[in-house]
C-alpha positions in Angstrom: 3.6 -19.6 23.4 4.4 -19.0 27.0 5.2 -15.2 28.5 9.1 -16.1 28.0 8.6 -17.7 24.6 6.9 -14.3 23.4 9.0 -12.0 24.4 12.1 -13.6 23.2 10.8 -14.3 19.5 9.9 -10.8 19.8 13.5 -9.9 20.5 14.5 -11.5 17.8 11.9 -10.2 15.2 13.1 -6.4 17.0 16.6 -7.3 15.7 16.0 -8.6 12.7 13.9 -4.7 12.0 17.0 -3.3 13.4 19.3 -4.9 10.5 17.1 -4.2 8.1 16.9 -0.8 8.8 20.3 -0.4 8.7 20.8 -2.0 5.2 18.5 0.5 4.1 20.7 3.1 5.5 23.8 1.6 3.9 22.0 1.5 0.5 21.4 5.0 0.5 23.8 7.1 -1.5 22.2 10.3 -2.4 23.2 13.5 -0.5 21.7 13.7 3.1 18.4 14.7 3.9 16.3 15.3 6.8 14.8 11.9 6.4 18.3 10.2 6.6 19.7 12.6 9.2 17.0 11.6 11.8 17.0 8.3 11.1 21.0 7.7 11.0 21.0 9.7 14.2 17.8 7.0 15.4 20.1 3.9 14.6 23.4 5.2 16.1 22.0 5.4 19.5 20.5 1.8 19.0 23.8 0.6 18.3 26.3 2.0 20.5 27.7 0.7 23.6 25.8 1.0 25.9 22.7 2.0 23.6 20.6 5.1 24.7 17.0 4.2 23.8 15.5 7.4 25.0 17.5 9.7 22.9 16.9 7.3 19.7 13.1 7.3 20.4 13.9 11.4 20.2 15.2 10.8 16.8 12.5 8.2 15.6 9.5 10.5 16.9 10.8 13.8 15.2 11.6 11.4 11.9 7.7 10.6 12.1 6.6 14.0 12.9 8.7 15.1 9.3 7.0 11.8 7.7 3.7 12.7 8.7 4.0 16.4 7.7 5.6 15.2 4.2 2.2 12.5 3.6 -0.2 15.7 4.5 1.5 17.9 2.0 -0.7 16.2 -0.7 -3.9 15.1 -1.6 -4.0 10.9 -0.4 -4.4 9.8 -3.8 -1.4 11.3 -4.6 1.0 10.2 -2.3 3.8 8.7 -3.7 5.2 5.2 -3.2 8.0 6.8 -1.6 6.4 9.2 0.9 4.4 5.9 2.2 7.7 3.8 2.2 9.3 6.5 4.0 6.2 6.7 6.8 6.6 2.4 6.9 10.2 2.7 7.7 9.6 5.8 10.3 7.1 3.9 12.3 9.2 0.8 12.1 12.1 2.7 13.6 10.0 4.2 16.2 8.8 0.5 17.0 12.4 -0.5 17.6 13.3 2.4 19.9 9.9 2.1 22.2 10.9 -1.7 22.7 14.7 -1.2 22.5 14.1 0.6 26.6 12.9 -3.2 27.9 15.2 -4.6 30.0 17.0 -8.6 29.9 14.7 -8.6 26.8 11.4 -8.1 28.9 9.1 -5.7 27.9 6.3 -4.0 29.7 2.8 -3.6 28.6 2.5 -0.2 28.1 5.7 -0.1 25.7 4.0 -3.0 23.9 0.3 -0.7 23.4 2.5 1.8 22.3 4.5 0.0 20.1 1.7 -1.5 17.9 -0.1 1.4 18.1 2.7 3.3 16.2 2.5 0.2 13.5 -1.2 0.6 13.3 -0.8 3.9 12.5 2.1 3.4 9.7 -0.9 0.6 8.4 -3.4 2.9 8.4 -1.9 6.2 7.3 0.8 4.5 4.5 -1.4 1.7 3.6 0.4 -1.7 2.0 3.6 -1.6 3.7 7.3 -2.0 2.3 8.5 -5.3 4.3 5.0 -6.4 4.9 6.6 -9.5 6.4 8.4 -8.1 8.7 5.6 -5.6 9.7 3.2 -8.0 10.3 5.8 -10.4 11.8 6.2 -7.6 14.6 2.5 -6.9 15.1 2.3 -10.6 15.5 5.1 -10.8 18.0 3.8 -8.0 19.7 0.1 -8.9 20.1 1.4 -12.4 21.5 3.6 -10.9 24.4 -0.1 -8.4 25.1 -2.0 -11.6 25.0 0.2 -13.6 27.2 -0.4 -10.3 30.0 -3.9 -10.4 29.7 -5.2 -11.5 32.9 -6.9 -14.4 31.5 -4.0 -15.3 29.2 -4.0 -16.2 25.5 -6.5 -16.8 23.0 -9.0 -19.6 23.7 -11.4 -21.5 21.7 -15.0 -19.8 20.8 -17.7 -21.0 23.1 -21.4 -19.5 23.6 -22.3 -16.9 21.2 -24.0 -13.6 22.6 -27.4 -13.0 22.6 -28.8 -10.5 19.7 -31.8 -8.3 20.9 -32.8 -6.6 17.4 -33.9 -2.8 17.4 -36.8 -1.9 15.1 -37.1 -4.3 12.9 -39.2 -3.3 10.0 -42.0 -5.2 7.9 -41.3 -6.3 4.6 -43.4 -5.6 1.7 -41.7 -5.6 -1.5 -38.9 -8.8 -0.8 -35.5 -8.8 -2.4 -35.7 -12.5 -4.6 -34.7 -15.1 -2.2 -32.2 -18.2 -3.5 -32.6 -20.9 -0.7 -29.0 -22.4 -1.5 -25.9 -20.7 -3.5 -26.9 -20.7 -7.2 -24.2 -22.8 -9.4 -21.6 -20.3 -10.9 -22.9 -20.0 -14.3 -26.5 -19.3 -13.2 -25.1 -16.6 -11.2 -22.8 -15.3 -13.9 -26.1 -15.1 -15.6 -27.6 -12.7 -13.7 -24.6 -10.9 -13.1 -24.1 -10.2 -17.1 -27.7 -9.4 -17.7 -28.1 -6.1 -19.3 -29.9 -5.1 -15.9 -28.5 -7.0 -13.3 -30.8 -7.5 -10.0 -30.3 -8.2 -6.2 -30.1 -11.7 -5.1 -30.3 -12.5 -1.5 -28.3 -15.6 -1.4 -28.9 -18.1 2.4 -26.8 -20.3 3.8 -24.1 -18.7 2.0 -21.5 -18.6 4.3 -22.3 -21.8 6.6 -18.5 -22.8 5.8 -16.9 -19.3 6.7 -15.0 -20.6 10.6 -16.5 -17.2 11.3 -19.8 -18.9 11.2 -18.9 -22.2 12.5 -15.7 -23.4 14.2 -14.6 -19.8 15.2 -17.8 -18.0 15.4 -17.7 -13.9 15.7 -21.1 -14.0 17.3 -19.0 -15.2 20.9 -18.4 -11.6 21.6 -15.2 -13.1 23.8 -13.4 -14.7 20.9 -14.0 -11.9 18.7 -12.6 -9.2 21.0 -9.2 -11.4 21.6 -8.7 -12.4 18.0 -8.9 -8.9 17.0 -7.1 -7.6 19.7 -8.3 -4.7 22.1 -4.9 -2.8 21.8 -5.2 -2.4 18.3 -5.9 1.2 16.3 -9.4 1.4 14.1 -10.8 4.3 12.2 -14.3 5.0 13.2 -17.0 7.3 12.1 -18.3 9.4 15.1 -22.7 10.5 14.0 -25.8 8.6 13.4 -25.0 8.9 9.2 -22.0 10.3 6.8 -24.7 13.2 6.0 -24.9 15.0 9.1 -23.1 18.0 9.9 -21.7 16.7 13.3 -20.2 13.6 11.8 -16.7 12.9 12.2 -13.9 10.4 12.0 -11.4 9.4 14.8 -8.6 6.8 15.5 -9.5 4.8 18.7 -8.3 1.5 19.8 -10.3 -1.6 19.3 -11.1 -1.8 22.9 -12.3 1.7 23.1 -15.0 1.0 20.4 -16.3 -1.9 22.0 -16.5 -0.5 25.6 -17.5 2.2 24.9 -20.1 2.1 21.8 -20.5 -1.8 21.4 -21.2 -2.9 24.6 -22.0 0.8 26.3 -24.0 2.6 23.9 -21.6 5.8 23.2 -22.0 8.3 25.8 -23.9 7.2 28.9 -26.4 10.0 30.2 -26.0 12.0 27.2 -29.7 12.9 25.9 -28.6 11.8 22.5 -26.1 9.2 22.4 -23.4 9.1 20.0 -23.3 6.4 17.3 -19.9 5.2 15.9 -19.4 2.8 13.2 -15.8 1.1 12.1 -17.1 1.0 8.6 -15.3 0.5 4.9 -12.3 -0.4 6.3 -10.2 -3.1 5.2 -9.5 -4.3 8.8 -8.6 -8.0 7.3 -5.0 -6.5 5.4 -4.3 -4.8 8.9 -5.5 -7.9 11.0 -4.9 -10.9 9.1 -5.9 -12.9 12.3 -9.3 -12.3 11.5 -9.1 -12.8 7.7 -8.4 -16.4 8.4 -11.9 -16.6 9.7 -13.5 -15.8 6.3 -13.8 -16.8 3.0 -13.7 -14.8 -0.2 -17.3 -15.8 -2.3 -16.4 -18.0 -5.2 -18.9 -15.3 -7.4 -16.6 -12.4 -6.6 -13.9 -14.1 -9.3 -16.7 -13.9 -12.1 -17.3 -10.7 -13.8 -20.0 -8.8 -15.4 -17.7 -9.0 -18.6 -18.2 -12.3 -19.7 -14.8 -12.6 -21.3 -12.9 -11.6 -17.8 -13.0 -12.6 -14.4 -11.6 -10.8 -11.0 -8.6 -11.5 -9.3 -7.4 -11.3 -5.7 -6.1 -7.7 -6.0 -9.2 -6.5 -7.5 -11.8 -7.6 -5.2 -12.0 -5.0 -2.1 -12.7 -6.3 1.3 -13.8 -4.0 4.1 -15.7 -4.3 7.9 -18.7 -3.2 8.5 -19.2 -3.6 12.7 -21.3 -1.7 14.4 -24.2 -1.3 17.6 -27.7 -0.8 16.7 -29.1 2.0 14.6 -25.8 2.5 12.5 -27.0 3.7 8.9 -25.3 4.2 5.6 -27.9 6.7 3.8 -29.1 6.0 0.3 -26.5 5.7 -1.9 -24.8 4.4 -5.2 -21.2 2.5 -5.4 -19.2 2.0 -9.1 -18.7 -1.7 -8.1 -20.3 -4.9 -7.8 -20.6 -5.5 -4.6 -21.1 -9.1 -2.7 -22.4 -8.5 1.2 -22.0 -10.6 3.2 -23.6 -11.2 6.9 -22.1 -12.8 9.8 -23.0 -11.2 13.2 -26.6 -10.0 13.7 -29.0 -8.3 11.1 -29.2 -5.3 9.4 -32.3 -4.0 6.6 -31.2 -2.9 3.5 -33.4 -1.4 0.6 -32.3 -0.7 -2.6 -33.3 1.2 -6.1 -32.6 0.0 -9.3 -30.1 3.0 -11.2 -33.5 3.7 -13.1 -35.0 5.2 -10.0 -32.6 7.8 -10.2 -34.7 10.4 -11.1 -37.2 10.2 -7.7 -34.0 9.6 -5.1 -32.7 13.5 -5.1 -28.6 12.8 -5.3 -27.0 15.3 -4.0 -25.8 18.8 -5.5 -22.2 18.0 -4.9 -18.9 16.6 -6.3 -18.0 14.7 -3.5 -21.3 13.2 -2.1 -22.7 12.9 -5.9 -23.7 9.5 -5.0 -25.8 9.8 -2.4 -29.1 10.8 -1.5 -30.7 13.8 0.0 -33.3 12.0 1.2 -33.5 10.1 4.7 -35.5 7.0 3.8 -37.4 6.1 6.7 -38.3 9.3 7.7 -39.0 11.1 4.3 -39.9 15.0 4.2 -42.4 14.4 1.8 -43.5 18.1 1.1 -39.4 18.6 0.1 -39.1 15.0 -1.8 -42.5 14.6 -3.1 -41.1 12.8 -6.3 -39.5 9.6 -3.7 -43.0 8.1 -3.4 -42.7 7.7 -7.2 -39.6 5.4 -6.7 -40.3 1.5 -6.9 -38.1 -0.5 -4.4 -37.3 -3.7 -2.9 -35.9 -4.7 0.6 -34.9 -7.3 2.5 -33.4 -8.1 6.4 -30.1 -10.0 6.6 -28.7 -12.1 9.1 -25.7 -14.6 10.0 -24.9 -16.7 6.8 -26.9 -14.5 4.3 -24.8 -13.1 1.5 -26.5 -10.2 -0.7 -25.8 -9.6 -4.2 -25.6 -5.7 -5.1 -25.1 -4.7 -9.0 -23.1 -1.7 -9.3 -25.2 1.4 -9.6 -27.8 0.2 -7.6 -29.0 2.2 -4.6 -28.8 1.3 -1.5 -29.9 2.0 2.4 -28.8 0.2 5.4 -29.6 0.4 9.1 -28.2 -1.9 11.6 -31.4 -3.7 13.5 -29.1 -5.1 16.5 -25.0 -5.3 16.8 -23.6 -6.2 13.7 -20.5 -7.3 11.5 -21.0 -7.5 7.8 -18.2 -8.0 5.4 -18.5 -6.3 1.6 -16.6 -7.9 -1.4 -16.5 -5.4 -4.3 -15.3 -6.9 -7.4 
């Protein structure tokens, strides 16, 4: 699709949110509210003659300043459906306006950033949005007008992958149990409904995934374009999730990669920082890249032999990262399926009967995890964690690591890295 091409399909994909929104409106027969107000007062200035985009992107930004306000009034896991329906439509509306100030249909590149960053945002902060088609449709049409300004132009095939230079790679001495090639589903739903499940460290797993083959993330190029530079991520900001200075922050995908992929956080700083996008379902907010993997055939079994999973119960998230990125000792309620496509990472795990020797911590929240850093053990406060039996193993592109639920688990990123979990 050509510069012209783009833009106009994303014309017509701007219209088509700009009917819809106004159905809404139409179907709306309760007494006013703030919500209506601002966005009646949005769409009227989108539809005069002539149209005043700067006064409906007024409107649209004080509607999602009121959404925003309304989704922080609770705890997330109580948000209604309606408080995230009502962030969807405010960030759609606030699309509309940004790109509704392009003139003969032509839209510059700094209304397009800002434009699917205000999506990305409804994505992230709403979750599943109402009129996922349409949503998505407009990301789409967005990111292929940013492509088509990119100074060397639209998406191209994979060529050459990077080079991986691995950071400390440990020795192993107590090996997770190796399968050579993917077991057959019933030997696998075997171990899976044992009464004391074990890791498996399945190879040449994912030799099929285009992630691994055709469309391989490991050319760094490829990657950055299909996921798109412009886009918003959630990062964590610290070495591990455990330290005080940790932190979370919304950066574009660009950012991250300049910045902590390719430059190492903070150049001169005597301790550079360490950010992480991790457990984040980055595939429902970029499908572009979910057409690159496969979900494992094992994640539709179940440890209760007379069930099996479906689609909307298995949970997909990223995992990409530089070098030294850790996930400290912990324990997750799930099943979880790991698998590896860019670089390696170690991982050790305890079975739940270690419990006892691995020091969880005193607190509601971080219940599951473990005082103790593993590789660099205060033995005179932890003297017990000798006591626990472990195994380990290192994983790389194409390995895919069976995790039973309860199990404990450490992982440290030995070189840059994108793993993909499956939690069923």
């Amino acid at each position: 699709m050509d510069r012209t091409e783009a833009d106009q399909h994303l014309c017509i994909t701007l219209k088509t949110a700009k009917t819809i929104l106004l159905k809404y409106l139409e179907s709306v027969t309760d007494a006013p509210t703030p919500p209506t107000i601002l966005l009646r007062k949005s769409l009227h200035h989108l539809t005069v003659d002539p149209p005043n985009p700067p006064q409906s992107l007024a409107y649209a930004t004080a509607l999602i300043d009121l959404a925003t306000q309304s989704l922080h009034s609770v705890p997330y896991k109580d948000v209604s459906h309606e408080l995230r329906a009502a962030f969807t439509r405010a960030s759609l509306l606030q699309c509309v306006a940004i790109l509704s100030r392009g003139e003969d249909g032509f839209h510059g590149e700094e209304d397009l950033r800002r434009a699917v960053k205000t999506l990305d945002m409804g994505l992230l902060m709403a979750g599943r949005p109402i009129w996922e088609e349409l949503v998505m449709g407009l990301v789409d049409a967005i990111t292929a007008c940013l492509d088509n300004r990119a100074p060397d132009g639209a998406i191209t095939s994979p060529t050459a992958s990077n080079p991986i230079t691995l950071i400390n790679p440990p020795t192993i001495a107590h090996p997770v149990p190796i399968a050579t090639t993917p077991p057959p589903l019933l030997t696998f739903q075997s171990r899976l409904t044992s009464p004391t499940p074990t890791p498996l460290l399945i190879k040449n797993a994912l030799t099929h995934w285009p992630a691994l083959s055709t469309r391989p993330w490991s050319d760094f190029t490829y990657l950055r374009r299909i996921a798109g530079m412009h886009r918003t991520v959630p990062v964590e900001i610290g070495s591990k999730y455990t330290d005080e200075k940790w932190t979370q922050k919304l950066v574009s995908f660009g950012e991250f990669w300049e910045r902590w992929i390719e430059g190492g956080g903070d150049e001169g700083s005597e301790t550079p920082q360490v950010a992480y996008l991790a457990q984040h379902d980055l595939f429902s907010q970029i499908p572009r890249l979910r057409d690159d993997i496969c979900v494992p055939d094992y994640c539709y079994l179940s440890s209760d032999s007379s069930s099996s999973s479906s689609d909307s119960e298995i949970k997909t998230n990223a995992w990409l990262g530089p070098p030294s990125t850790i996930s400290p000792l912990h324990t997750d309620p799930h099943d979880n399926l790991f698998a590896q496509i860019v670089g390696y990472k170690y991982i050790r795990l305890y079975s739940p009967s270690q419990t006892p020797h691995l020091y969880p911590i005193s607190d509601s929240i971080l219940g599951n995890t473990s005082e103790v850093d593993v590789e660099v053990v205060n033995h005179a406060k932890y003297p017990d964690f000798l006591k626990a039996e472990y195994v380990e193993c290192c994983v790389g592109p194409g390995d895919l690591l069976f995790i039973p639920r309860g199990w404990w688990h450490y992982v440290r990123g030995l070189s840059v890295s994108f793993s993909v979990s499956f939690w069923f």
